[in-house]
C-alpha positions in Angstrom: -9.1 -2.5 1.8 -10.1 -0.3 4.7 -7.5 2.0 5.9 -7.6 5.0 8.5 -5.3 7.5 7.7 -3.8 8.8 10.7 -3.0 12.9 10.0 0.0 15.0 12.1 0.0 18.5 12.2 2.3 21.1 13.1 0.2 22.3 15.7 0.0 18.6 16.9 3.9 18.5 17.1 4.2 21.9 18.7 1.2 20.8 21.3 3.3 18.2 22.5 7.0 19.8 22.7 5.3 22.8 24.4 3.7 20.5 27.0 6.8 18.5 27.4 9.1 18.9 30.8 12.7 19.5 29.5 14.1 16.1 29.6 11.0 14.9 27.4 11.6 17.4 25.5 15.1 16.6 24.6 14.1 13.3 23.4 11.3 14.3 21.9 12.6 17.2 20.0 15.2 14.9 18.6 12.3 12.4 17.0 10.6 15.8 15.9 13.3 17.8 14.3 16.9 17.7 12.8 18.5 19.9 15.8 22.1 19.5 14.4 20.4 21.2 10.9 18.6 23.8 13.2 21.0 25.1 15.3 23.4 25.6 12.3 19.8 27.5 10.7 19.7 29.2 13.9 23.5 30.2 14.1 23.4 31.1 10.4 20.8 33.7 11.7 22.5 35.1 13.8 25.9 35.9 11.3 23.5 37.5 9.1 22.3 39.5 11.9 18.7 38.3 10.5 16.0 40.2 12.3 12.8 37.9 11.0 14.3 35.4 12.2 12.4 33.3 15.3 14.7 33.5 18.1 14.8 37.4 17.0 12.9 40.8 17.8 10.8 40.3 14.8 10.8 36.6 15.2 9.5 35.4 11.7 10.0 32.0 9.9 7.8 29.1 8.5 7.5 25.6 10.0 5.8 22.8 8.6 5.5 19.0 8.9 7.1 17.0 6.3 4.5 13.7 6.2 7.5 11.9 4.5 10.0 12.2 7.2 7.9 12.6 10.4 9.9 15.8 11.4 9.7 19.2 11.6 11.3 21.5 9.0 12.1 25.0 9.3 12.2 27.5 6.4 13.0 31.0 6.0 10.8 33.8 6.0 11.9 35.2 2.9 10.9 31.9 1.4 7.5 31.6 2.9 6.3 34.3 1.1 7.4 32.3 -1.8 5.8 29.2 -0.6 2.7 31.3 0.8 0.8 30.3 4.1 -2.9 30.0 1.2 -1.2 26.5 0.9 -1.9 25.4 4.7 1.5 24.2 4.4 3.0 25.2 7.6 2.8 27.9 10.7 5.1 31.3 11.2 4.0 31.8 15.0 5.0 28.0 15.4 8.5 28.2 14.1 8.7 30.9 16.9 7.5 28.8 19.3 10.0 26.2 18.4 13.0 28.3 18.1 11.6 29.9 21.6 11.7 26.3 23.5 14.7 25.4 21.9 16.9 28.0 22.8 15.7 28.3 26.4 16.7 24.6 26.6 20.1 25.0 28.0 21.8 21.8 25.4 20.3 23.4 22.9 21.5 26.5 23.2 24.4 25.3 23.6 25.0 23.6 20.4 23.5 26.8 18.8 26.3 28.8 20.4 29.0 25.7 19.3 27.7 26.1 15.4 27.9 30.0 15.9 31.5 29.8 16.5 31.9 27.2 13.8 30.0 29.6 10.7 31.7 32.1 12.0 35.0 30.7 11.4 34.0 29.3 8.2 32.4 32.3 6.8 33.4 35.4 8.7 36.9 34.9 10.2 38.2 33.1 6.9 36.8 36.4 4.6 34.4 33.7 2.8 31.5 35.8 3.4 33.2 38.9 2.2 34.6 37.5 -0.7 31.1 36.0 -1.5 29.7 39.1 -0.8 32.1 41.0 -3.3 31.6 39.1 -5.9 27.8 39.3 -6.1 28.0 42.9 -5.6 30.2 42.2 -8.7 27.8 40.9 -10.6 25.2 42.7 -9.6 27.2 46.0 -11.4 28.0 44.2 -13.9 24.2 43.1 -15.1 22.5 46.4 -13.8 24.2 49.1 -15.0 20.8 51.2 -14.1 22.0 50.8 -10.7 22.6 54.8 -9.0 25.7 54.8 -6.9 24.8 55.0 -3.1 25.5 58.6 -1.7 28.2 58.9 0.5 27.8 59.7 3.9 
């Protein structure tokens, strides 16, 4: 049997949103990417006042083409140091890119700002997040007792 594989690549997907007028780009983006999951992962950056992240100042994160599902996916940069860019597995300046076009497109952004409200409802304004955040600190005294006390300013 003689097959060609055929072989996408980030910077093939990218290529082609980036060339894209905005109404291609809002179908295409849709066959490209899970934008519901992204602009919760882009709201979600902004509770956590996350400065790597790509529509931010230092504007970090990993992108990478899953073969399986045809679509973008968007990882964290804390976990692409995990994951490591030796693998060829995906692209930090691209997720950028991405999180650039998307946010500049004006139902995008929109949806961002709509799942913004909605996290912070469900994790600031209800005290999740607090709560959360007190009971790691919790265990956190609990299991390193080496810990110093921070100074008080």
């Amino acid at each position: 049997m003689n097959t060609t594989a055929t072989t996408t690549t980030v910077a093939d997907v990218l290529a082609g949103l980036t060339r894209a007028e905005d109404a291609a780009f809002a179908i295409a983006i849709d066959a490209a990417l899970d934008v519901e999951a992204f602009a919760t992962y882009l709201a979600f950056q902004e509770i956590v006042d996350n400065y790597e992240a790509p529509g931010a100042p230092a504007g970090h994160a990993y992108v990478c083409y899953d073969a399986a599902t045809s679509r973008l996916a968007v990882v964290d940069w804390a976990l692409d140091v995990a994951v490591g860019t030796r693998s060829g597995l995906g692209d930090a300046a691209g997720a950028r890119l991405l999180a650039e076009r998307f946010l500049a497109h004006p139902d995008y952004a929109a949806l961002v700002d709509a799942e913004l409200e909605r996290l912070c409802a469900a994790l600031v304004d209800s005290g999740l997040a607090d709560a959360s955040a007190a009971e790691w600190a919790r265990v956190l005294r609990e299991h390193t007792p080496s810990l110093a006390v921070a100074p008080s300013l």
